[in-house]
Steps between C-alpha positions, in 0.01 A plus 500: 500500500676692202626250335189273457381413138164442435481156251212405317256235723303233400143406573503449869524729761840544557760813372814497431784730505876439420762642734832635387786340734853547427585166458185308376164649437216304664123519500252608785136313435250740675183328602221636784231188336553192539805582670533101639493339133708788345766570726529185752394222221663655214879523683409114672444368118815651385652357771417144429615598144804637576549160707463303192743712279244689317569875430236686718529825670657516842408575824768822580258732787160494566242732763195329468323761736567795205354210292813421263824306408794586380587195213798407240462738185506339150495736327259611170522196241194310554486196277172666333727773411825258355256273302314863313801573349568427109707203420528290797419158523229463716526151541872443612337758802213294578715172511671693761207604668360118491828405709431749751138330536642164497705605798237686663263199457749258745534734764352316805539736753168636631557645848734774572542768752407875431657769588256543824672157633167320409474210326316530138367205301411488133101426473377283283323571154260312503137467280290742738792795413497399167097532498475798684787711285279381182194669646724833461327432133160545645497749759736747331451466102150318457342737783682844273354305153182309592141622555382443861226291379774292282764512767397233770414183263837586341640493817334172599584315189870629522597403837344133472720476170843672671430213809502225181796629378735518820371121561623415190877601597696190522847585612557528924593823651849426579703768288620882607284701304631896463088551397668781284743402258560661234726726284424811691580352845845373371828717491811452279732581809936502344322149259326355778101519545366580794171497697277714566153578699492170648301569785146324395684131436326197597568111513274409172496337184807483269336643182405829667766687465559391178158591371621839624795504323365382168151671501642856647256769408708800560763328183393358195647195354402260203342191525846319329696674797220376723577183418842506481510584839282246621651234303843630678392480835340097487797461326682577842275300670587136609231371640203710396149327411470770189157382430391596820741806557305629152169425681621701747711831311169573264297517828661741688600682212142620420404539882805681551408758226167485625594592829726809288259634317236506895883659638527767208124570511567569894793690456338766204169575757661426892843685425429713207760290308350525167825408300417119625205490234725461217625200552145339523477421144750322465432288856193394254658399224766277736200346671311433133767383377504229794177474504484406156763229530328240720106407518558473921385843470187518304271568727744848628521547136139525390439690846744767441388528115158503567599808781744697349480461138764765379750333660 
């Protein structure tokens, strides 16, 4: 079609292209790969969204057997891209963005029905997910920066660790979790944000997606912000055990940006997408900086150190 934009795409295996309409402009999402989580997952997510009065792209055609969708267009202004320009206070964003979460976080609806008049249910994130997306770490960026001979102890010692860790999480898995939230994924749409790329969320743990907000490699914040934000968001909170719920945020922060840096790693050799690599310094200075908060993970600390000592 002529009148078919090419946009810029993101790390999975989708395209996208904007089409001009006379009225409205909307957005096809292109995707022959994983065609089930990117095409019938991604529009049943939004749905469920949408349900709940969250600003997510809608459903307007879809021919899943040329592998795309047609979806709601919102347009350029990515949160990333608001928050990057000079003078604007960053915070009185986020407090908006922690409002979206808290609504996100009661939505209880986990079954809805896809546009192939099946029914699809939200899985559960649960420790062996958690686990397995930390091993990214090893299979992807130890196996690229380890000699063989170094490679499978590491290996060893790290996964026993990882298991520790996701036993010590404390909170149930009981909350919507995007699995992706953060300021690139969100769209100032006429003062409203809305939601994007929601097709990987899960029913998990309530910090997750805050980790992700807070500890986003792709933007930088301080560690006051940081904080600010965090403090906002318990602040919201009415019944939240914050001892444990801090247990639980510096955990899957650093196996989060574990599993980033195995994702990036992936990305530069599988797909040739070498621009992913320079956001791997800072994922280690956000998991150090965890790390170095809280003696629950020593043993990950000295391991890593002892592995990768530039970083």
């Amino acid at each position: 079609m002529r009148n078919l934009i090419k946009i810029k795409g993101d790390a999975s295996f989708r395209k996208f292209f904007r089409k001009k309409n006379k009225d409205n402009n909307s957005v096809i999402v292109f995707a022959k790969k994983e065609k089930q989580k990117n095409l019938i997952i991604y529009d049943a997510i939004n749905k469920i969204l949408i349900k709940n009065e969250i600003l997510a792209p809608a459903l307007y055609n879809e021919n899943f057997n040329k592998h795309y969708i047609e979806v709601e267009d919102f347009g350029n202004k990515t949160i990333f891209k608001v928050l990057n320009k000079k003078n604007i206070n960053k915070f009185s964003y986020f407090k908006k963005i922690i409002k979206l979460l808290n609504q996100i976080q009661i939505i209880q609806d986990i079954r809805v029905r896809n546009f192939k008049k099946k029914f699809y249910t939200i899985p559960k994130y649960d420790a062996k997910i958690l686990v397995k997306e930390a091993n990214l770490f090893c299979d992807w960026y130890a196996k690229k920066n380890l000699l063989k001979k170094k490679r499978k102890k590491f290996s060893n010692e790290y996964q026993k660790i990882i298991k520790v860790l996701t036993s010590k999480l404390e909170l149930k898995n009981d909350v919507f979790v995007h699995r992706d939230f953060h300021v690139s994924n969100l769209m100032l749409v006429k003062n409203k944000i809305g939601v994007l790329d929601s097709q990987d969320a899960m029913i998990g743990n309530r910090a997750y997606d805050l980790a992700s907000l807070i500890d986003d490699v792709r933007f930088k914040t301080s560690k006051k912000l940081k904080k600010k934000i965090y403090n906002f968001y318990i602040k919201e909170q009415k019944k939240l055990k914050i001892i444990k719920f801090k247990n639980d945020f510096e955990i899957l922060s650093i196996l989060r940006n574990l599993k980033i840096i195995g994702i990036f790693t992936r990305l530069a050799i599988r797909d040739g997408k070498k621009n992913y690599l320079k956001f791997i310094p800072y994922t280690w200075q956000l998991i150090n900086m965890r790390i170095n908060q809280n003696d629950l993970f020593k043993d990950l600390k000295d391991l890593l150190k002892k592995n990768f000592k530039k970083n």
